[in-house]
N, CA, C and O atoms as CSV, one atom per row, in Angstrom:
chain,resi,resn,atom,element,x,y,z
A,1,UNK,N,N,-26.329,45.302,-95.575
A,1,UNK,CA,C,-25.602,46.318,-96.318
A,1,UNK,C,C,-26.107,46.379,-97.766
A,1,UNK,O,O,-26.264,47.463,-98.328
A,2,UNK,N,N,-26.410,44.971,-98.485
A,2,UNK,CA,C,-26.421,44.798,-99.947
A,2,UNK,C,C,-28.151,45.992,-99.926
A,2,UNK,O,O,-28.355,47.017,-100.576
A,3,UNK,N,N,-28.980,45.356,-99.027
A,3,UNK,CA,C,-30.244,45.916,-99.321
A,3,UNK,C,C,-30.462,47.194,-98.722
A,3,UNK,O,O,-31.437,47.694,-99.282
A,4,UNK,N,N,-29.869,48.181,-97.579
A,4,UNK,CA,C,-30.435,49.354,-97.417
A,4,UNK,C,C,-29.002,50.308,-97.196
A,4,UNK,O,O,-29.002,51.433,-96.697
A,5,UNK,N,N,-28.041,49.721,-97.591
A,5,UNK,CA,C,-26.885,50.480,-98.277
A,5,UNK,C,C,-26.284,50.836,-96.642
A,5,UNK,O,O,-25.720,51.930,-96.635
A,6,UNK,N,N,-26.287,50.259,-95.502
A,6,UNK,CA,C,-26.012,50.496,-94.494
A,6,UNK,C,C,-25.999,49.314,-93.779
A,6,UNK,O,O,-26.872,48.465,-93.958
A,7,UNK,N,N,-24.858,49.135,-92.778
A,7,UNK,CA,C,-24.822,47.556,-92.177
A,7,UNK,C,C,-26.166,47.619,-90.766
A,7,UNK,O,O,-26.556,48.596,-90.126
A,8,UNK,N,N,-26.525,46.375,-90.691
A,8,UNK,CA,C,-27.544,46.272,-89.728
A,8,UNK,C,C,-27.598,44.783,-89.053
A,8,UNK,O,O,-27.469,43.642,-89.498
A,9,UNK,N,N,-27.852,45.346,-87.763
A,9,UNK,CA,C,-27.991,43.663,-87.683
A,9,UNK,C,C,-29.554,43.319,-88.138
A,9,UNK,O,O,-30.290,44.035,-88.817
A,10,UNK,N,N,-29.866,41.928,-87.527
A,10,UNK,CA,C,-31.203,41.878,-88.058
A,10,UNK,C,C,-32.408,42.364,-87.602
A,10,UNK,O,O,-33.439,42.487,-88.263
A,11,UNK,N,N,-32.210,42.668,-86.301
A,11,UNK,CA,C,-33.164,43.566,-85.395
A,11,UNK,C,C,-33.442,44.914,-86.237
A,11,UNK,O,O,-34.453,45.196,-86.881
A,12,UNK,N,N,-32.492,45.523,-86.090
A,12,UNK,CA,C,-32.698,46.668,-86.896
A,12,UNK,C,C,-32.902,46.325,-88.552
A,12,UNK,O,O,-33.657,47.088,-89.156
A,13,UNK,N,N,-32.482,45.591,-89.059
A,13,UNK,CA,C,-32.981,45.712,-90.158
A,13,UNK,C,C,-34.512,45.200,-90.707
A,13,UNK,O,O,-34.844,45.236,-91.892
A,14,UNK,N,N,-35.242,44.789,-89.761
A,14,UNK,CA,C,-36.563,44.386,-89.977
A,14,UNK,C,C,-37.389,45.474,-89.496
A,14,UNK,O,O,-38.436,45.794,-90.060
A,15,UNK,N,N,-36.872,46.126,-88.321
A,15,UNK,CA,C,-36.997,47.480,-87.859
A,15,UNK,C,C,-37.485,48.474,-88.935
A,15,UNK,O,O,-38.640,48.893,-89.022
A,16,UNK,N,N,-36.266,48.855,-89.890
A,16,UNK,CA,C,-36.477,50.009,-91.032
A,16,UNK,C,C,-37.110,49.462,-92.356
A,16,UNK,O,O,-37.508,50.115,-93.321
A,17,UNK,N,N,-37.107,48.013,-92.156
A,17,UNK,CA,C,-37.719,47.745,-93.496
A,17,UNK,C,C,-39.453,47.976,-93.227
A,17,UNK,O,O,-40.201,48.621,-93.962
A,18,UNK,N,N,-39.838,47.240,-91.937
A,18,UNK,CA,C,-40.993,47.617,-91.747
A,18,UNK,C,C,-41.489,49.510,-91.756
A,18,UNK,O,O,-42.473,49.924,-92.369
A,19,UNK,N,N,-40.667,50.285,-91.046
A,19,UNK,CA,C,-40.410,51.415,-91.610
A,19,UNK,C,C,-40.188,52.797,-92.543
A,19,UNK,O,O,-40.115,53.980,-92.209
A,20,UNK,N,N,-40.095,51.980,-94.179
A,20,UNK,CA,C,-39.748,51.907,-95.511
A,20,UNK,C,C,-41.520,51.609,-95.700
A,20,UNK,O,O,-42.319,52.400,-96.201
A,21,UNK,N,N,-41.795,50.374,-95.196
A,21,UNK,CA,C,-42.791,49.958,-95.728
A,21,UNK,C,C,-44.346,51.089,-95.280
A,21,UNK,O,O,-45.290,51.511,-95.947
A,22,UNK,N,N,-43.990,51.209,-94.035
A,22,UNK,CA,C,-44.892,52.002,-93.478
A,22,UNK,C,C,-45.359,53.849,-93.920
A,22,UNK,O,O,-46.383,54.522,-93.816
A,23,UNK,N,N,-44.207,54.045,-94.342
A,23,UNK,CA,C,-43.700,55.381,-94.398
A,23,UNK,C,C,-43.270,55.956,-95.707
A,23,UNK,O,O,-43.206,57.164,-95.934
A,24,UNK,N,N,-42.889,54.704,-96.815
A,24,UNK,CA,C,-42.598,54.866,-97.895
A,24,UNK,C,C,-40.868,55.691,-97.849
A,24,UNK,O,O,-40.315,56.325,-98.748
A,25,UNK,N,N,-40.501,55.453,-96.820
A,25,UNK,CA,C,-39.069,55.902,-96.505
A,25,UNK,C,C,-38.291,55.754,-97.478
A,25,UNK,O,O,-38.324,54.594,-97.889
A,26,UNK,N,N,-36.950,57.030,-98.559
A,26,UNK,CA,C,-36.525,57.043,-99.003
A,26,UNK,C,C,-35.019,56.053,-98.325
A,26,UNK,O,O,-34.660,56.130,-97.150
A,27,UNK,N,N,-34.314,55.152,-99.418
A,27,UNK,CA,C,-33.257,54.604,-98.784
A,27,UNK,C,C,-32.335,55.512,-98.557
A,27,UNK,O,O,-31.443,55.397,-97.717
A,28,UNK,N,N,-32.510,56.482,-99.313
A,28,UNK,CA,C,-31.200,57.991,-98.804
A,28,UNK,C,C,-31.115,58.296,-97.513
A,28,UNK,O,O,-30.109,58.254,-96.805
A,29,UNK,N,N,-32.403,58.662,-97.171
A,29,UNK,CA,C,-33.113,59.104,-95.796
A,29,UNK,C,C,-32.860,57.959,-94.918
A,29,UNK,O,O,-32.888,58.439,-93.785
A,30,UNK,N,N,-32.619,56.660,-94.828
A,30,UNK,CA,C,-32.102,56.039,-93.950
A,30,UNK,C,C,-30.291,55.641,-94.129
A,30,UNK,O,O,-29.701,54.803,-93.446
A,31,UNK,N,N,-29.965,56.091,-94.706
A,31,UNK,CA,C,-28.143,56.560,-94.884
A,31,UNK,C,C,-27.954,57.340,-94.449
A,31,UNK,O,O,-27.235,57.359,-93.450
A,32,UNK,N,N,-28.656,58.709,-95.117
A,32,UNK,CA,C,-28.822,59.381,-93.643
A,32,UNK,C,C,-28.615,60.111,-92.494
A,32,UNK,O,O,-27.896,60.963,-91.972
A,33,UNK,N,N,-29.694,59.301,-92.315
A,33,UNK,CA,C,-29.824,59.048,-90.558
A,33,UNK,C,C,-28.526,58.479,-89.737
A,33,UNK,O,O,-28.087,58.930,-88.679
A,34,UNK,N,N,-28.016,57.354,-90.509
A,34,UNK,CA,C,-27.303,56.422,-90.168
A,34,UNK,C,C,-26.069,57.302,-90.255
A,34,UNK,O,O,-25.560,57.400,-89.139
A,35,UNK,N,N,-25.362,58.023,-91.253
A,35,UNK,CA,C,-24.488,59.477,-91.603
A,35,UNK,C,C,-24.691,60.011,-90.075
A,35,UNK,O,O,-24.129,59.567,-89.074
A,36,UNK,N,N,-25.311,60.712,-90.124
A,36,UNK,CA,C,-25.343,61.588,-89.186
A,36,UNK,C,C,-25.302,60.806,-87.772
A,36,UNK,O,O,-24.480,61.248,-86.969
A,37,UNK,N,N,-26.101,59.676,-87.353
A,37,UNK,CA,C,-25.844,59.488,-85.832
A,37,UNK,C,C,-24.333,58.839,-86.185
A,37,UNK,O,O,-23.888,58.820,-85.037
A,38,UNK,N,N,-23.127,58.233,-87.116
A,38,UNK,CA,C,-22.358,57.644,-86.820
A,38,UNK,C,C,-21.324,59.093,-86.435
A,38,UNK,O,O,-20.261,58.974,-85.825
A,39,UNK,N,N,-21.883,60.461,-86.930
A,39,UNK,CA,C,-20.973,61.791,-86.957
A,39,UNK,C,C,-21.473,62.812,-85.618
A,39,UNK,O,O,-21.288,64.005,-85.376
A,40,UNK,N,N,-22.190,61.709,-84.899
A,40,UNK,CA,C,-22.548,61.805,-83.128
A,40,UNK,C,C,-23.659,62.766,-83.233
A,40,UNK,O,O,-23.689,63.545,-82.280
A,41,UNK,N,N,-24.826,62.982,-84.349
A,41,UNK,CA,C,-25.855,64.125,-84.112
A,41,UNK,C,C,-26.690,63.064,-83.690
A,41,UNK,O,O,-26.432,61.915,-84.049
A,42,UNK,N,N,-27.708,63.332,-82.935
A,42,UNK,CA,C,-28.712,62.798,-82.924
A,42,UNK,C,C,-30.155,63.182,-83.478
A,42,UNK,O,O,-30.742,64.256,-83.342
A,43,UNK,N,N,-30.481,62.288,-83.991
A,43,UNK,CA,C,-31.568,62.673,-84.863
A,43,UNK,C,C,-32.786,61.430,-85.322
A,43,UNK,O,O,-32.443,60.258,-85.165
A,44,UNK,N,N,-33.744,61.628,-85.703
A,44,UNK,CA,C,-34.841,61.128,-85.487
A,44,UNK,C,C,-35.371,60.473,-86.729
A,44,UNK,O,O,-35.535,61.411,-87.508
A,45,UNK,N,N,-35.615,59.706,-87.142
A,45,UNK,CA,C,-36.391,59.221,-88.177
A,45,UNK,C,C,-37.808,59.151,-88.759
A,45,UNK,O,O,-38.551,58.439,-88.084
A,46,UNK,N,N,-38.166,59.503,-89.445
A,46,UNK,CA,C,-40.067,59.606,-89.552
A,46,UNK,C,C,-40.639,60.139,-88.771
A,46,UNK,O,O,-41.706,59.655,-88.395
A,47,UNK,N,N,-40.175,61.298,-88.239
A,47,UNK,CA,C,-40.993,62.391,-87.368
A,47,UNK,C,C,-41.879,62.582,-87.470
A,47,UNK,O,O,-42.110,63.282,-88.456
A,48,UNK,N,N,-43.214,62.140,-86.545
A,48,UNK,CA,C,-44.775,63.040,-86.908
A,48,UNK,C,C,-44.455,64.362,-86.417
A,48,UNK,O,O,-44.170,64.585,-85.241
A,49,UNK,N,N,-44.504,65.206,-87.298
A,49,UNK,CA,C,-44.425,66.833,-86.946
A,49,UNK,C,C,-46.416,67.292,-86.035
A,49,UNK,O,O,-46.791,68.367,-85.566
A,50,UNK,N,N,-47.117,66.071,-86.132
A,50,UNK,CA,C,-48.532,66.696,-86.259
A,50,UNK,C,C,-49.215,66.813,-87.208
A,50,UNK,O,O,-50.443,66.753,-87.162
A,51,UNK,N,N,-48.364,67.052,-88.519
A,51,UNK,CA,C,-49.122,67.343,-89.725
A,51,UNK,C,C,-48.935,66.300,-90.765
A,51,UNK,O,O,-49.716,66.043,-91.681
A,52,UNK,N,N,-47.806,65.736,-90.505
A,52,UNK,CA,C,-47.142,64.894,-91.271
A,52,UNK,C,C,-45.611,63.672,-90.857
A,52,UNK,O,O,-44.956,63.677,-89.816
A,53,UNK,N,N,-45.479,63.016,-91.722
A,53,UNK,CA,C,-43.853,62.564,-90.826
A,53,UNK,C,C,-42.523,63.062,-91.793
A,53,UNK,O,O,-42.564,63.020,-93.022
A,54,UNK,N,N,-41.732,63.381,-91.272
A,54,UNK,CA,C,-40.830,64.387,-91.564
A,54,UNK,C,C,-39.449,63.370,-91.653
A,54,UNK,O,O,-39.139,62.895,-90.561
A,55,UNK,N,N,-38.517,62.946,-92.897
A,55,UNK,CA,C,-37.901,61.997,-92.982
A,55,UNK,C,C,-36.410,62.169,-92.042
A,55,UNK,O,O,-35.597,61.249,-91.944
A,56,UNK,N,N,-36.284,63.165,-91.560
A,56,UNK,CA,C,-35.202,63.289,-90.477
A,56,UNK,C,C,-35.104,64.388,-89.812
A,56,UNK,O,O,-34.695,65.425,-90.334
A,57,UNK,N,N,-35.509,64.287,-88.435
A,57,UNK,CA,C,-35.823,65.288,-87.744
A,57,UNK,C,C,-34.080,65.752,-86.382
A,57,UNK,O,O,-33.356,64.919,-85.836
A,58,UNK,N,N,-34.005,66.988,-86.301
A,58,UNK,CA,C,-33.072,67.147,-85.059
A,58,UNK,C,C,-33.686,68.172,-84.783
A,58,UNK,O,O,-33.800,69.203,-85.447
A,59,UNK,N,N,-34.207,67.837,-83.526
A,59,UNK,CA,C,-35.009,68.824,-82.614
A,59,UNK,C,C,-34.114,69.305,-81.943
A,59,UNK,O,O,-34.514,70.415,-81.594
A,60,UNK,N,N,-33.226,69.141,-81.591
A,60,UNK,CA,C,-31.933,70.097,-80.942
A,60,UNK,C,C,-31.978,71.447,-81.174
A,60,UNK,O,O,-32.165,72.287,-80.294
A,61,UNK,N,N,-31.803,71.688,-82.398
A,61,UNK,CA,C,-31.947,72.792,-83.245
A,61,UNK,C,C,-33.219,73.032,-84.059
A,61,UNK,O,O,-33.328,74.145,-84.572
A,62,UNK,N,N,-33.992,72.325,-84.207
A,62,UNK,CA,C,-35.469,72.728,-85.073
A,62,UNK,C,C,-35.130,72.379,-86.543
A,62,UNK,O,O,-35.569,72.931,-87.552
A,63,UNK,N,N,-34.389,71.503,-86.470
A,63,UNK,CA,C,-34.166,71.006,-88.101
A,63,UNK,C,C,-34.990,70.304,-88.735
A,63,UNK,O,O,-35.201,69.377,-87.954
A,64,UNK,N,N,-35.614,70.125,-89.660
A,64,UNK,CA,C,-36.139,68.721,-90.665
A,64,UNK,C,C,-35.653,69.045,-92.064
A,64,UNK,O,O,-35.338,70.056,-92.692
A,65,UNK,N,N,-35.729,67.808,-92.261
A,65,UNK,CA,C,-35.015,67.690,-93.576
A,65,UNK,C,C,-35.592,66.676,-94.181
A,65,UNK,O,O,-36.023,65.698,-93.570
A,66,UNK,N,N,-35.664,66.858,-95.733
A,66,UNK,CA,C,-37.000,66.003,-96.423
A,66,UNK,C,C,-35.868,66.038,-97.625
A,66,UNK,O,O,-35.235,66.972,-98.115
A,67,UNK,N,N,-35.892,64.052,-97.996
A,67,UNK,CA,C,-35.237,64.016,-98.712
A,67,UNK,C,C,-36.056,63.865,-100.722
A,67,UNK,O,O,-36.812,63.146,-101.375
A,68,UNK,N,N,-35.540,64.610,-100.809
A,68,UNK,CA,C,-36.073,64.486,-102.456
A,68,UNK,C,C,-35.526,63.598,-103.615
A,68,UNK,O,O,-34.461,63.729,-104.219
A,69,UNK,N,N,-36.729,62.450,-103.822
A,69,UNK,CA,C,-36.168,61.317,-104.468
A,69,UNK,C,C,-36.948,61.660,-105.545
A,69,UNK,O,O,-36.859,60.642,-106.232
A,70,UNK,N,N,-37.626,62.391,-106.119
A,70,UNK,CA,C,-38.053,62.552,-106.904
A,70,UNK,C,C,-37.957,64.224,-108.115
A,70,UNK,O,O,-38.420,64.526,-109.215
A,71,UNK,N,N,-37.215,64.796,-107.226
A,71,UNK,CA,C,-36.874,66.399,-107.451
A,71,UNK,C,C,-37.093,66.567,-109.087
A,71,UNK,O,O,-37.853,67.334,-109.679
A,72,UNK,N,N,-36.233,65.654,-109.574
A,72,UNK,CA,C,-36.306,66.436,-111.270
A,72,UNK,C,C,-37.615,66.150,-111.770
A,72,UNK,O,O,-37.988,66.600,-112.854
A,73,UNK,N,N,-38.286,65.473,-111.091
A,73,UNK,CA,C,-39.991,65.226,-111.796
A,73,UNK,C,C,-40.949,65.906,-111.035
A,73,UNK,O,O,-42.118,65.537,-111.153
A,74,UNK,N,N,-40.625,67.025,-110.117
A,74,UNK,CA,C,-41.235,68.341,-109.442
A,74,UNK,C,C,-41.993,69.158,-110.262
A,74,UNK,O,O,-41.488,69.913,-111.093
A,75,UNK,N,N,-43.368,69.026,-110.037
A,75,UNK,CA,C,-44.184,69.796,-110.706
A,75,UNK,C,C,-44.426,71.345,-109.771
A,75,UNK,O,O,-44.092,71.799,-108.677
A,76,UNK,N,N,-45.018,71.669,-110.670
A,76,UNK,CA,C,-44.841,73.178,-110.019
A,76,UNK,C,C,-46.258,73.406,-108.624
A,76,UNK,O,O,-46.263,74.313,-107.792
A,77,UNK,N,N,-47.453,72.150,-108.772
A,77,UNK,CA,C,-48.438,71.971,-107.795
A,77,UNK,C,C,-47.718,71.187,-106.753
A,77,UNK,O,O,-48.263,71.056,-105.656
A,78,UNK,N,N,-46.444,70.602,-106.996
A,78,UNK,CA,C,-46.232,70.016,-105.323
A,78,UNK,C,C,-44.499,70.856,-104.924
A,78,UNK,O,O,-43.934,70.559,-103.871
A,79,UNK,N,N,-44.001,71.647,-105.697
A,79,UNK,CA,C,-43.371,72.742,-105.866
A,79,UNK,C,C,-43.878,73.660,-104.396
A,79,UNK,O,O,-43.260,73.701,-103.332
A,80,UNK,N,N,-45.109,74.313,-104.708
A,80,UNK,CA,C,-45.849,75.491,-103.694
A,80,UNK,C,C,-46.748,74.395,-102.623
A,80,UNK,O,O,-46.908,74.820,-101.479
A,81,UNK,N,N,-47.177,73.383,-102.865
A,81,UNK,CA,C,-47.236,72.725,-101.460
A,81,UNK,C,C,-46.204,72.052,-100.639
A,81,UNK,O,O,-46.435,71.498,-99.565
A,82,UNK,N,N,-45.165,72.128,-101.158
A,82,UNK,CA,C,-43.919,72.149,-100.589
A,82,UNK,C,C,-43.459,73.303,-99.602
A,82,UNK,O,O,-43.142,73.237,-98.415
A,83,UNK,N,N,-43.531,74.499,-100.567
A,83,UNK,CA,C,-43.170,75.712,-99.710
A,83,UNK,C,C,-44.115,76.354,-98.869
A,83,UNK,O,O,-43.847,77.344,-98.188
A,84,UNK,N,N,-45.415,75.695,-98.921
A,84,UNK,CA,C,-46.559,76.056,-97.705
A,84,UNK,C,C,-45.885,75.127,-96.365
A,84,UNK,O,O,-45.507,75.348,-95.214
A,85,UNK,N,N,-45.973,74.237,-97.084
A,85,UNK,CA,C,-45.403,73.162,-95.699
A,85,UNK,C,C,-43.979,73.484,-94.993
A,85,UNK,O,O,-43.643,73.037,-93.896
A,86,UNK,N,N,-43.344,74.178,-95.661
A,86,UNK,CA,C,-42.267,74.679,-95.418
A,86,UNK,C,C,-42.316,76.420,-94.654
A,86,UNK,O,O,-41.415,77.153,-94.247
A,87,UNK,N,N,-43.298,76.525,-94.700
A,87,UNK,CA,C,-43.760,78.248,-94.182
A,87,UNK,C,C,-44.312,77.713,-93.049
A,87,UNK,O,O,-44.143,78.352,-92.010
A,88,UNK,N,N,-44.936,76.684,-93.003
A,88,UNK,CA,C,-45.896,76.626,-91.814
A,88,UNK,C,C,-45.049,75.601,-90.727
A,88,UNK,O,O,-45.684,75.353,-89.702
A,89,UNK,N,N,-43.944,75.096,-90.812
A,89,UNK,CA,C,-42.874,74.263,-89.968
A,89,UNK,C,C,-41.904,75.976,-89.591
A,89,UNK,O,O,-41.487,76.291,-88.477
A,90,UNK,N,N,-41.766,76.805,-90.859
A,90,UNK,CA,C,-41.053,77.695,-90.234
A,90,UNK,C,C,-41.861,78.714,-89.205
A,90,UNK,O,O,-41.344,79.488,-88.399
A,91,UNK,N,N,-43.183,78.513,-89.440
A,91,UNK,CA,C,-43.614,79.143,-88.322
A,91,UNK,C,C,-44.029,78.911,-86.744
A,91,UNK,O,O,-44.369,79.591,-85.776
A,92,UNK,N,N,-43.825,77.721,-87.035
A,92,UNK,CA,C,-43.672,77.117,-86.024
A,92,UNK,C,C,-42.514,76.773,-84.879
A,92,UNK,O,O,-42.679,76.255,-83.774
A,93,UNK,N,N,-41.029,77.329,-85.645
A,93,UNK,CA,C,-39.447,77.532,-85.351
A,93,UNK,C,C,-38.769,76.267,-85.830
A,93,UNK,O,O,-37.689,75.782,-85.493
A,94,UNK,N,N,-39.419,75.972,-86.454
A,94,UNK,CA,C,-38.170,75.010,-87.650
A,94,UNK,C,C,-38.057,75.123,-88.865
A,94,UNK,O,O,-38.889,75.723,-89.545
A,95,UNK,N,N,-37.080,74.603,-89.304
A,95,UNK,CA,C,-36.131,75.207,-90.397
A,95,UNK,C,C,-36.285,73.980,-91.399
A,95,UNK,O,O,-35.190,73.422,-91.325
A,96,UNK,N,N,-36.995,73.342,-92.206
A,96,UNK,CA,C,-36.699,72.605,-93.246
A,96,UNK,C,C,-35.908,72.569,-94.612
A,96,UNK,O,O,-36.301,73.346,-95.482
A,97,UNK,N,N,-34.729,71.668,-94.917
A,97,UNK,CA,C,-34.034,71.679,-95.771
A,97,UNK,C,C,-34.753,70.417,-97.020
A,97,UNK,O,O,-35.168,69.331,-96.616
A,98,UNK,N,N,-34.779,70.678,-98.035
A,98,UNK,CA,C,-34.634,69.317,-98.856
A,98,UNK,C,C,-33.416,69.098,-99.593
A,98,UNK,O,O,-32.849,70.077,-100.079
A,99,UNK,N,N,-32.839,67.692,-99.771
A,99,UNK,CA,C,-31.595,67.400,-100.099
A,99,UNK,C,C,-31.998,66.518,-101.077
A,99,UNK,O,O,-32.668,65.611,-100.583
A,100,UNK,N,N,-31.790,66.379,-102.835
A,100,UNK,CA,C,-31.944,65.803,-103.622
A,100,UNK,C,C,-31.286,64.099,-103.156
A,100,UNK,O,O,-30.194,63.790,-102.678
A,101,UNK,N,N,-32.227,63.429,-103.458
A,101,UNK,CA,C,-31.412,62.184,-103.113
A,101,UNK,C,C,-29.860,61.420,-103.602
A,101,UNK,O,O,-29.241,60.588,-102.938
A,102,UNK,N,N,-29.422,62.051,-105.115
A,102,UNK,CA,C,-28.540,62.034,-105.738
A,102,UNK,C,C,-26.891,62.380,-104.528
A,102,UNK,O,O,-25.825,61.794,-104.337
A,103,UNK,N,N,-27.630,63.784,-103.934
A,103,UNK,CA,C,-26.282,64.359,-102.875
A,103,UNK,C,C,-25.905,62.724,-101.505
A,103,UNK,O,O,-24.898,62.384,-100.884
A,104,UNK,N,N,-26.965,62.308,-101.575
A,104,UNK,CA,C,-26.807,61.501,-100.417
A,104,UNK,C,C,-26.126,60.155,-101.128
A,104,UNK,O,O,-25.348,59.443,-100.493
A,105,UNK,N,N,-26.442,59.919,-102.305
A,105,UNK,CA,C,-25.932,58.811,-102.896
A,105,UNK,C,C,-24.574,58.466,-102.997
A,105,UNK,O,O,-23.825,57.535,-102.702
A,106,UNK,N,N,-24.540,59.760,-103.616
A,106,UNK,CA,C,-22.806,59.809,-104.039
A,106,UNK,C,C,-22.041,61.436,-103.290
A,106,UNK,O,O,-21.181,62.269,-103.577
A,107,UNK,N,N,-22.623,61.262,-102.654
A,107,UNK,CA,C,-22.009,62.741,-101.492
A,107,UNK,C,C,-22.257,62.401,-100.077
A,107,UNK,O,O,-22.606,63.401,-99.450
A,108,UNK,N,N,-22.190,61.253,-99.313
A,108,UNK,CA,C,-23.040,61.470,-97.927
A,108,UNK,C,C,-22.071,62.135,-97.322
A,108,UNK,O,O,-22.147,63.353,-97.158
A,109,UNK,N,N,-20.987,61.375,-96.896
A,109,UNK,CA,C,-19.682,62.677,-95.812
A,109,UNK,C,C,-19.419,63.751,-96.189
A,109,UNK,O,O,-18.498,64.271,-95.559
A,110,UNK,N,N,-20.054,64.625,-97.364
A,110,UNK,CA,C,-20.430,66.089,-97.781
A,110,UNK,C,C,-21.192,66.374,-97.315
A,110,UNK,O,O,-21.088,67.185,-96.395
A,111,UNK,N,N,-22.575,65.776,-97.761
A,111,UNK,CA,C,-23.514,66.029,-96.951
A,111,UNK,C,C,-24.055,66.406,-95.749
A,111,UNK,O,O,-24.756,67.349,-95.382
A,112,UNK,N,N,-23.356,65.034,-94.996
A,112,UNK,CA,C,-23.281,64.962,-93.436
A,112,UNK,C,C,-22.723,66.481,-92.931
A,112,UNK,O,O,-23.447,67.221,-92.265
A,113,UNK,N,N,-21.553,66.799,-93.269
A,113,UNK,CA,C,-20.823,67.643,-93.129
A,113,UNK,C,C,-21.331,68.809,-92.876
A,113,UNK,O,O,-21.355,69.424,-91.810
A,114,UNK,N,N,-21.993,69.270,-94.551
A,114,UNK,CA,C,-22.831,70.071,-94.548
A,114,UNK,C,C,-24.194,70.461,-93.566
A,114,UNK,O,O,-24.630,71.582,-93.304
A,115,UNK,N,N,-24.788,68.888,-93.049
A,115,UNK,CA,C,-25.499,69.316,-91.887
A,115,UNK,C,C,-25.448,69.744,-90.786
A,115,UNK,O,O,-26.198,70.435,-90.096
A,116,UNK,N,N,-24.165,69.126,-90.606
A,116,UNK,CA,C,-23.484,69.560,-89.281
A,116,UNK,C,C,-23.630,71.312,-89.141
A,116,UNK,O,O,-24.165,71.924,-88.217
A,117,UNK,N,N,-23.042,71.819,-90.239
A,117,UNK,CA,C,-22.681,73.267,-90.504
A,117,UNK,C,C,-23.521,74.141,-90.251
A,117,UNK,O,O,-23.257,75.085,-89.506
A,118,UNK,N,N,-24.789,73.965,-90.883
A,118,UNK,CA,C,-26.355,74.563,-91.121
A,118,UNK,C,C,-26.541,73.949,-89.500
A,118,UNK,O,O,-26.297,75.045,-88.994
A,119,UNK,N,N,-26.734,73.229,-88.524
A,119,UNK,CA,C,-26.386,72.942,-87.460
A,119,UNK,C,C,-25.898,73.755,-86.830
A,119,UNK,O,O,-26.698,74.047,-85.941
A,120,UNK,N,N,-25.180,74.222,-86.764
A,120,UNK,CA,C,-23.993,75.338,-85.904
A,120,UNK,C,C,-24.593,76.294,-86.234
A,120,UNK,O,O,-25.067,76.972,-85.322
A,121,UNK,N,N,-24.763,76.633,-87.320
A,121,UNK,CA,C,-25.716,77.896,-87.369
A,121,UNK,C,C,-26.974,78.240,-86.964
A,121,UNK,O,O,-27.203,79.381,-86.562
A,122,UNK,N,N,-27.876,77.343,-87.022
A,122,UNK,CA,C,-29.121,77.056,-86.129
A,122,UNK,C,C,-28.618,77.717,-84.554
A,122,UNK,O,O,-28.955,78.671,-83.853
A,123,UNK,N,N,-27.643,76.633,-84.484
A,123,UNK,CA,C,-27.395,76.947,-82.785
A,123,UNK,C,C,-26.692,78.157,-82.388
A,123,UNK,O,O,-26.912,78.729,-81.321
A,124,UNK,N,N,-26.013,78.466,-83.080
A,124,UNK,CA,C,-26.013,80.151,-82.703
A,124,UNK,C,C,-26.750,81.242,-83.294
A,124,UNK,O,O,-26.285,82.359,-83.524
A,125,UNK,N,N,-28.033,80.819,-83.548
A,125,UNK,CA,C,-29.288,81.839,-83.893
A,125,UNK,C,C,-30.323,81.448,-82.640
A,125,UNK,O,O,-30.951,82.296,-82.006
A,126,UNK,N,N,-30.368,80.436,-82.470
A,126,UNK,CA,C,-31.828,80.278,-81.569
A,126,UNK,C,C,-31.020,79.269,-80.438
A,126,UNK,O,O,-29.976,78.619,-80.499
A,127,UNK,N,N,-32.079,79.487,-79.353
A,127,UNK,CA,C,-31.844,78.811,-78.425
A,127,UNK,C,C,-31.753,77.331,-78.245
A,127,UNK,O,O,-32.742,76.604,-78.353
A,128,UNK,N,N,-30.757,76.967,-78.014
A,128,UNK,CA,C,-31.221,75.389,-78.489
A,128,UNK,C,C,-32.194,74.875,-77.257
A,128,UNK,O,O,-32.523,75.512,-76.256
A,129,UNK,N,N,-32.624,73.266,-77.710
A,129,UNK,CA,C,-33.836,72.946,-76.843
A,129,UNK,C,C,-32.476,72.051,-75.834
A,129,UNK,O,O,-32.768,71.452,-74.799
């Protein structure tokens, strides 16, 4: 709990640390994850999309979501390679959100909430898988 802000046993927690390590995984992005499967979504962690790994994926609906731990130090060159990468997942039929890491810190059962919502809406626009 003290180190990835979420209880684990030790299986799993050597699991995501190796994970973190591999992936450079935001600790938001594994709260989460952890948010959302305890609010029964299922959803994916470090998604290779093909192009890249995607810090929480729900293919149910064509969701990814990329958490931004760095947002207020957003330059305007990773700004528009942001929104290429974001044109080219939507053209593909998914929908990418980024969520400042701050909302997850001190907002997750908002958050969560909020995914759920954007969720429901997905699913009554497109077919789910």
């Amino acid at each position: 709990m003290e180190s990835l802000g979420v209880e684990l046993c030790e299986k799993h927690q050597a699991r995501i640390e190796k994970l973190i390590e591999k992936n450079n995984t935001p600790l938001e992005a594994i709260q989460l994850y952890y948010g959302l499967k305890e609010a029964g979504v299922s959803a994916m962690l470090e998604w290779w999309d093909g192009k890249k790994s995607i810090d929480i994926a729900i293919s149910r609906v064509k969701l990814n979501i990329e958490i931004d731990s760095q947002y207020d130090k957003l330059s305007h060159e990773q700004a528009i390679n942001d929104l290429e990468e974001d044109m080219h997942s939507f053209k593909n039929g998914f929908t990418t959100i980024r969520i400042p890491h701050v909302l997850i810190r001190y907002y997750l059962k908002e958050t969560v909430n909020n995914i759920i919502g954007i969720m429901e809406g997905l699913k009554a626009n497109i077919k789910a898988i």
